[in-house]
C-alpha positions in Angstrom: 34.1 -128.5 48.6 30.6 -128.4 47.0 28.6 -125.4 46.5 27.1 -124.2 50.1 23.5 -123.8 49.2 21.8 -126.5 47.9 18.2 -126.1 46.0 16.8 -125.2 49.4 19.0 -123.2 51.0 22.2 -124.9 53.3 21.0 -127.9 55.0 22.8 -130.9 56.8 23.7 -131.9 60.6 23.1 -128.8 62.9 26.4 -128.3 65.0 28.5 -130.4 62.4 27.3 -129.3 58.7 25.8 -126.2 60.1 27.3 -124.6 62.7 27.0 -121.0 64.8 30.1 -119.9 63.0 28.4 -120.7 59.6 24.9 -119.4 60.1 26.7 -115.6 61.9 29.2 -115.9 58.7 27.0 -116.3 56.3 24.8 -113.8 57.9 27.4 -111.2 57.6 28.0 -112.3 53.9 24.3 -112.1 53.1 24.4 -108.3 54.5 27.7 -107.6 52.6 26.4 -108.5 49.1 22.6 -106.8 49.8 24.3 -103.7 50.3 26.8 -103.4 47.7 24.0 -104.5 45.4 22.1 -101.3 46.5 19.5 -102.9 48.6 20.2 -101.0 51.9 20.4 -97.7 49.9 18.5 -94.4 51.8 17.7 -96.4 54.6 18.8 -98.2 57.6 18.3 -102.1 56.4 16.0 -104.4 58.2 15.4 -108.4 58.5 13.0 -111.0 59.7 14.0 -114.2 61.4 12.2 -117.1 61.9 13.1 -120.2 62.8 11.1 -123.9 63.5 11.2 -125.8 67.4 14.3 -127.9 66.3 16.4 -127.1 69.3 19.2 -126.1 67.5 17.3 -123.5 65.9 17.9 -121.8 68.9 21.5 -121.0 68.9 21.4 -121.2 64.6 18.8 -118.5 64.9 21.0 -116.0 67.8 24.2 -116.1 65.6 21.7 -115.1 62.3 20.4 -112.3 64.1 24.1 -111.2 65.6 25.7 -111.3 62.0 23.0 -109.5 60.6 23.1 -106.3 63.7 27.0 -106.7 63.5 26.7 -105.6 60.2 24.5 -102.6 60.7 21.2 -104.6 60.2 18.0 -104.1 62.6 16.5 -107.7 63.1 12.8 -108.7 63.9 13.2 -112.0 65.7 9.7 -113.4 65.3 10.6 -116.8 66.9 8.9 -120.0 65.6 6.6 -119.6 62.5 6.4 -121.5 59.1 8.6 -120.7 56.4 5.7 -119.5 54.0 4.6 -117.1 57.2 8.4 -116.1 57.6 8.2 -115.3 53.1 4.7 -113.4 53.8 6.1 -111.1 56.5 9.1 -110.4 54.5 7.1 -108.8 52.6 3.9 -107.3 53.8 6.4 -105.7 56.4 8.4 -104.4 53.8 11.9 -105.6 54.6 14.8 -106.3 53.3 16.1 -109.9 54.1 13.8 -112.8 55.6 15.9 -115.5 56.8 14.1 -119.0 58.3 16.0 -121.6 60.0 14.6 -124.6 59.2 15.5 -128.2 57.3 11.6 -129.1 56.5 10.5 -132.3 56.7 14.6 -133.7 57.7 14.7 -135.6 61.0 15.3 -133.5 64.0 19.1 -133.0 64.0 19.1 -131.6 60.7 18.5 -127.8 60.3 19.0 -125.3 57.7 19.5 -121.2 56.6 17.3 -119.9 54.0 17.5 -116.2 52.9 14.5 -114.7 51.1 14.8 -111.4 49.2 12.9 -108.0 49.7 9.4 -109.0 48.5 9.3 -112.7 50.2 10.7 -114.4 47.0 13.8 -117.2 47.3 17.8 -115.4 47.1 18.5 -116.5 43.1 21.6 -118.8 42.5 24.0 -115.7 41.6 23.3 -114.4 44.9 23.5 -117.4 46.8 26.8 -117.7 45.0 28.0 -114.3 45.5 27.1 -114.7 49.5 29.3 -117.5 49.4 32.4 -115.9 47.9 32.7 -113.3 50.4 32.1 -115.2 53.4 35.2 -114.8 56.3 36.5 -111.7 53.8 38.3 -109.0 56.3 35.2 -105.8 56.5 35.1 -102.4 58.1 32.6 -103.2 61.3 30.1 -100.5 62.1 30.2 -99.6 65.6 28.2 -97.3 67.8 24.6 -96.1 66.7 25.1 -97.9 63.5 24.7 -101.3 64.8 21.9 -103.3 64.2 19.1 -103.7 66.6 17.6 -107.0 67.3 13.7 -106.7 68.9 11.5 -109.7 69.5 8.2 -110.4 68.3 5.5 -110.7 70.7 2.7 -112.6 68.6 1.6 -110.0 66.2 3.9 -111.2 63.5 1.8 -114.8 64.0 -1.4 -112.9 64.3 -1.0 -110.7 61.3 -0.2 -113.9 59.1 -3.2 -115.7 60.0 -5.5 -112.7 59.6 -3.7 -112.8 55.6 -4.4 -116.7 55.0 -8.1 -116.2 56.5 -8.6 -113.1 53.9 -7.8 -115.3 51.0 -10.6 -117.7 51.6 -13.5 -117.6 49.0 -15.7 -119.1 51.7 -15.5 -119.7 55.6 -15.4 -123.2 57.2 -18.3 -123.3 59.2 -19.8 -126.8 59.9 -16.7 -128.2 59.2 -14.8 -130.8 61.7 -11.5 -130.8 60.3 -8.3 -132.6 61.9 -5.0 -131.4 61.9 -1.5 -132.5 62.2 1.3 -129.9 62.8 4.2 -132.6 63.2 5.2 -130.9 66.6 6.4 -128.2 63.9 6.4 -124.3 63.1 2.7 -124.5 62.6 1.8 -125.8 66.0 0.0 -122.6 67.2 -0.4 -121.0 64.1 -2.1 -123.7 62.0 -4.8 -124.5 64.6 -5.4 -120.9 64.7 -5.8 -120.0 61.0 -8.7 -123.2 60.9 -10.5 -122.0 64.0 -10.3 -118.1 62.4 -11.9 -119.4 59.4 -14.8 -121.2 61.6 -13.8 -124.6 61.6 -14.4 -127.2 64.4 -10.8 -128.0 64.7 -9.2 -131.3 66.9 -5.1 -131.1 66.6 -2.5 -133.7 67.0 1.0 -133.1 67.8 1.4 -129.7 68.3 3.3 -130.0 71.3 6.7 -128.9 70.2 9.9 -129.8 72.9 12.5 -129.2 70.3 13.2 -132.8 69.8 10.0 -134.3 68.5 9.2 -132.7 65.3 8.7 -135.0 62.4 8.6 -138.1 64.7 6.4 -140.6 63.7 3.9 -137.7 62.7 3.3 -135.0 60.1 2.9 -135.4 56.2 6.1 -138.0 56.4 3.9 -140.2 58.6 0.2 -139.5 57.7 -1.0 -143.0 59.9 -1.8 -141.2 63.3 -3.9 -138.3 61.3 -5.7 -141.0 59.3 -6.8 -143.0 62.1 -7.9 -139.4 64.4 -10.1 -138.4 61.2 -12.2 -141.5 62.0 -12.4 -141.6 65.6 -13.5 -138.0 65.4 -15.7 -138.3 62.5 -14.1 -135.0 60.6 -15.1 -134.6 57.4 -11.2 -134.0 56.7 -7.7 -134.0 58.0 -4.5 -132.0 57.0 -0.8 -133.0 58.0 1.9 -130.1 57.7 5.6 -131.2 57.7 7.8 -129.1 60.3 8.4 -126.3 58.8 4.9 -126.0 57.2 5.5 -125.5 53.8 3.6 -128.4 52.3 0.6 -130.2 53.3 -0.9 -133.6 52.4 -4.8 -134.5 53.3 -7.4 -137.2 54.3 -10.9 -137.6 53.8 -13.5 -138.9 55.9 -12.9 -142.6 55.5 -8.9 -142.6 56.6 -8.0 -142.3 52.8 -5.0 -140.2 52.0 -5.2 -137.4 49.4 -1.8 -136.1 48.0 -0.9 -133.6 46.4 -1.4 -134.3 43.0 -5.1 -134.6 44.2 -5.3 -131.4 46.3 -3.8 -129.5 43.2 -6.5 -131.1 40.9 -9.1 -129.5 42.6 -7.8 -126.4 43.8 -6.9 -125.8 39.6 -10.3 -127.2 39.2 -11.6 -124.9 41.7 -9.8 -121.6 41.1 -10.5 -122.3 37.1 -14.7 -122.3 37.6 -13.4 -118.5 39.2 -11.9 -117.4 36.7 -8.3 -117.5 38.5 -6.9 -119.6 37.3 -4.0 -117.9 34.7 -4.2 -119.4 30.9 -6.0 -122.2 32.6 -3.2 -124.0 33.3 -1.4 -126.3 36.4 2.6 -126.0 37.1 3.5 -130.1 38.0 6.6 -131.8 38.1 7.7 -134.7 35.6 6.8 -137.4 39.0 3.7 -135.8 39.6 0.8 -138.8 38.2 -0.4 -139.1 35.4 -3.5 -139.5 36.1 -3.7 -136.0 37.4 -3.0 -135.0 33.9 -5.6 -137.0 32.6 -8.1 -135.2 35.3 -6.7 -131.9 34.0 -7.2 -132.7 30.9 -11.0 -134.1 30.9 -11.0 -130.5 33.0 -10.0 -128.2 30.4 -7.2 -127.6 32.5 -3.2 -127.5 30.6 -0.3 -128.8 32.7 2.9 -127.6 32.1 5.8 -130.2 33.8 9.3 -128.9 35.0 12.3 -130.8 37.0 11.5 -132.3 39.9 11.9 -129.5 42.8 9.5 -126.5 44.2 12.2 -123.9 43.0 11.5 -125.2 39.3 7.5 -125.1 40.1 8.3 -121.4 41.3 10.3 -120.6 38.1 8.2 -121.9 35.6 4.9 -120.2 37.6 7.0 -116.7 37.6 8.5 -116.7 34.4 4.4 -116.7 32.8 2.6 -115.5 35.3 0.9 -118.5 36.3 -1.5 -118.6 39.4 -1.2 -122.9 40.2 1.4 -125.4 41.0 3.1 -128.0 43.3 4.3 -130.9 43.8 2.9 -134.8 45.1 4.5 -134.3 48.1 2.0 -131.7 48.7 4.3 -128.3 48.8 1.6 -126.2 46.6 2.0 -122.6 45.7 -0.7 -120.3 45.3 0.5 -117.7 43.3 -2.1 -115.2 44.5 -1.8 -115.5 48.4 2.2 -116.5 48.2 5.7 -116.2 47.7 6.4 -120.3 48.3 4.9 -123.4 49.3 2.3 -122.5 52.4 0.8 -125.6 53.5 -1.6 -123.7 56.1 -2.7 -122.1 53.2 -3.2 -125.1 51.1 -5.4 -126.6 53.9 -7.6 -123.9 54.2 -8.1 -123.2 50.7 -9.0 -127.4 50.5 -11.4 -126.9 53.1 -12.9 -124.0 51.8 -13.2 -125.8 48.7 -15.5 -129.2 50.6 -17.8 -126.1 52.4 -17.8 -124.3 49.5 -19.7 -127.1 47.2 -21.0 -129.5 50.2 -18.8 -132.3 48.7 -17.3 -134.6 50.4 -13.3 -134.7 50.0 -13.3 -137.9 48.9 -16.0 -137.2 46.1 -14.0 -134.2 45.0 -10.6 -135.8 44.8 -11.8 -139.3 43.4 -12.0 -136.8 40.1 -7.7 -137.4 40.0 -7.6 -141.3 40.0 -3.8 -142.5 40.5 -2.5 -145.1 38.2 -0.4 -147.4 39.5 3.5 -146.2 39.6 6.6 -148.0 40.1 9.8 -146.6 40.7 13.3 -149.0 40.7 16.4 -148.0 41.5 19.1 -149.4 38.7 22.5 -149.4 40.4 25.7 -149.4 38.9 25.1 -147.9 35.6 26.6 -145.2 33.5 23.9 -142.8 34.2 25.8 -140.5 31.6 24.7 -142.0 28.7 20.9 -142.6 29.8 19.3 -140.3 27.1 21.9 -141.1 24.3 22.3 -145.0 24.4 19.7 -146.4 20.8 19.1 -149.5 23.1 17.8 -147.7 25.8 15.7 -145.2 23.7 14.5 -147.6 21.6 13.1 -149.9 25.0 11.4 -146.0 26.2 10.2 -146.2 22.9 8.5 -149.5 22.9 7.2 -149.2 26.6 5.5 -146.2 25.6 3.7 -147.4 22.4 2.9 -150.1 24.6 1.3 -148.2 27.5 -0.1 -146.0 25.0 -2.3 -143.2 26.6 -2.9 -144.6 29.9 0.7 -145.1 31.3 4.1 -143.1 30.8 7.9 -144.1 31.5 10.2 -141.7 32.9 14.2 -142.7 33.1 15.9 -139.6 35.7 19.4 -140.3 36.2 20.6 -139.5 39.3 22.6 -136.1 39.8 26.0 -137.7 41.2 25.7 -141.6 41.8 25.6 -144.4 39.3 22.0 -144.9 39.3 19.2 -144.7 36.8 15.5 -144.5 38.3 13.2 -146.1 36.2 9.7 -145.1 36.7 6.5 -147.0 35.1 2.4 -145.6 35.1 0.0 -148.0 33.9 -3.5 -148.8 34.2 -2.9 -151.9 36.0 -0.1 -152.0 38.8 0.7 -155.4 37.2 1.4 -154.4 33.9 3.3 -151.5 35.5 5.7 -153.1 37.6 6.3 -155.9 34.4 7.2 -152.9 31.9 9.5 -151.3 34.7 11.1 -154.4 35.4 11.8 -155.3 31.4 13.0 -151.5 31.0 15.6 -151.8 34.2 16.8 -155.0 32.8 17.9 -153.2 29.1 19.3 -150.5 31.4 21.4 -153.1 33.6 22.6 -154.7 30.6 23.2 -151.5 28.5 24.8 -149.1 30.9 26.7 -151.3 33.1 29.7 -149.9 34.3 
């Protein structure tokens, strides 16, 4: 059996991969290791818990709360909110354990368990690991006064987190028309309301959540219906969350979409003519485009590049102190304002941004042009050797001196199957997709199995 949590918690099929019994064990387990690691020490231990509309979030999120009270643990069940707003009240209302029942963008069978610490941040990987040892281990059961108590939130847990994300603007939305998409998710009644607080003019698409529609055919996975409503109601922008709002993708006036890469270009670009923005520098991933480096760069702005995966953006942003980063799929954290991704957040600091200099969106993200990428899939290789083989290397080696400044190859072999993804920037999509194909052919031929 592989290792329960994955890089975003445990995720897979609700009621198959994650089950009642799981999500009330590992509950217990989580509550176990908190309090031999001191945690609950000199008080009586508390937890939030969150969850998105998925309908199986409904009886995922009961048997969280239960194996958290069984275990002596009061629990705030403040019923559907985002992720990020789950994180922020984890903190700001000082407790110890958040825990959000979510899978993100995943179709609407999947769901997930993610545990956040005292302070909002992500459980680290010894944790996680240590949760997992002692899951089903025989315990002594409190009983009486000392178990938990679980109390529902009746809306000021949603209030109080859009009252934070309106205090971190650095101006107000007024005049602004601005579309937005909340995937029938977590930010259905939340993300509307954060907009409207900050004084937008604000038209909304799928927020009507029935526990089977999220991320159907809407959302940041399927930005077509948002591009099409910016038009017809001549907003000067739209923003698409996914469903559990932790990301956010945008589009200007015309219909055109604006990913992340381009949001975080001018949010650094923005938070650096403030002074905020720490050594000047932008946390991206190695997929993130190049030509958002290029931006930064003509910007005076440094990018730093880690693994592909938020939790290596997070690392790399806490480990230095940096204030920016994010990935293309839009999940963008804000160092300042947040513990994680927060893409109600990232949409009203965009917005801000187009009132706060009367530019267009479009003028202000054409500053991050994309170059053309291309990204094949080489099967049936010996992914192994795809950093040591002098054939391969010396193809990298040639593609690059080829593409010189103005294109970049990437090889990432995959973490378990026999594949090699090749990925090709260049200037011209032409020239990109003939250097990938070339460099897939050397990697066919040199890595076969």
């Amino acid at each position: 059996m592989g290792r329960l949590f994955g890089t975003d918690g445990v995720r897979g099929l609700a009621n198959r991969d994650v089950t009642a019994e799981l999500a009330l064990d590992v509950s217990v387990a989580a509550a176990h290791v908190l309090a031999a690691r001191g945690e609950f020490e000199g008080h009586r231990p508390r937890a939030v818990v969150g969850r998105d509309p998925r309908a199986s979030g409904e009886f995922l999120s009961a048997a969280v709360s239960a194996g958290l009270a069984s275990a002596g643990v009061d629990v705030v069940d403040v019923g559907v909110l985002p992720t990020p707003a789950v994180a922020y009240l984890t903190g700001a209302l000082g407790v110890d354990l958040g825990v959000m029942l979510s899978a993100s963008h995943n179709p609407m069978p999947d769901n997930g368990i993610k545990f956040f610490a005292r302070g909002g941040h992500k459980l680290d990987d010894e944790i996680e690991d240590l949760i997992e040892s002692r899951m089903r281990e025989p315990w002594d059961r409190p009983t009486g006064a000392a178990v938990g108590r679980i109390t529902p939130d009746v809306g000021g847990a949603g209030e109080r987190y859009v009252h934070h994300l309106v205090a971190t603007l650095p101006a107000l939305l007024d005049g602004l028309r601005v579309v937005v998409d909340c995937a029938n998710g977590a930010a259905s009644e939340v993300g509307p309301a954060a907009l409207r607080a900050a004084g937008a003019d604000v038209v909304v698409i799928n927020a009507s959540p029935d526990g089977r529609n999220i991320n159907e055919q809407c959302g940041s996975t399927h930005p077509e219906q948002l591009q099409a409503a910016v038009v017809a109601a001549r907003a000067h922008l739209g923003v698409a969350f996914d469903g559990d709002a932790d990301r956010c993708l945008a589009v200007d006036a015309t219909g055109r979409l604006v990913d992340g890469d381009q949001i975080m270009g001018v949010l650094a670009v923005a938070l650096k003519e403030r002074g905020e923005l720490v050594e000047d520098t932008l946390v991206t991933t190695v997929m993130s485009n190049l030509g958002l480096q290029l931006a930064m760069a003509d910007a005076g702005v440094r990018t730093v590049q880690t693994a592909v995966g938020d939790r290596y953006v997070l690392e790399a942003m806490r480990a230095h102190g940096y204030s920016l980063g994010g990935e293309q799929s839009g999940h963008l954290i804000l160092a300042a304002h947040g513990t994680t991704g927060d893409g109600t957040l990232t949409a009203l600091q965009l917005a801000s941004r187009v009132a706060q200099t009367g530019r267009s969106l479009e003028d202000l993200a054409s500053s991050v042009r994309r170059l053309p990428q291309v990204l094949l899939n080489v099967t049936g290789v010996d992914r192994t050797r795809a950093g040591a083989d002098d054939g391969v290397r010396s193809a990298v080696e040639a593609a690059e001196a080829e593409l010189g400044r103005s294109g970049r190859v990437l090889l990432r072999p995959s973490g378990t199957e026999p594949v090699v993804r090749v990925m090709v920037e260049a200037a011209e999509q032409a020239h990109a997709e003939q250097v990938a194909e070339r460099l897939a052919g050397v990697v066919r031929e040199r890595l076969a199995l």
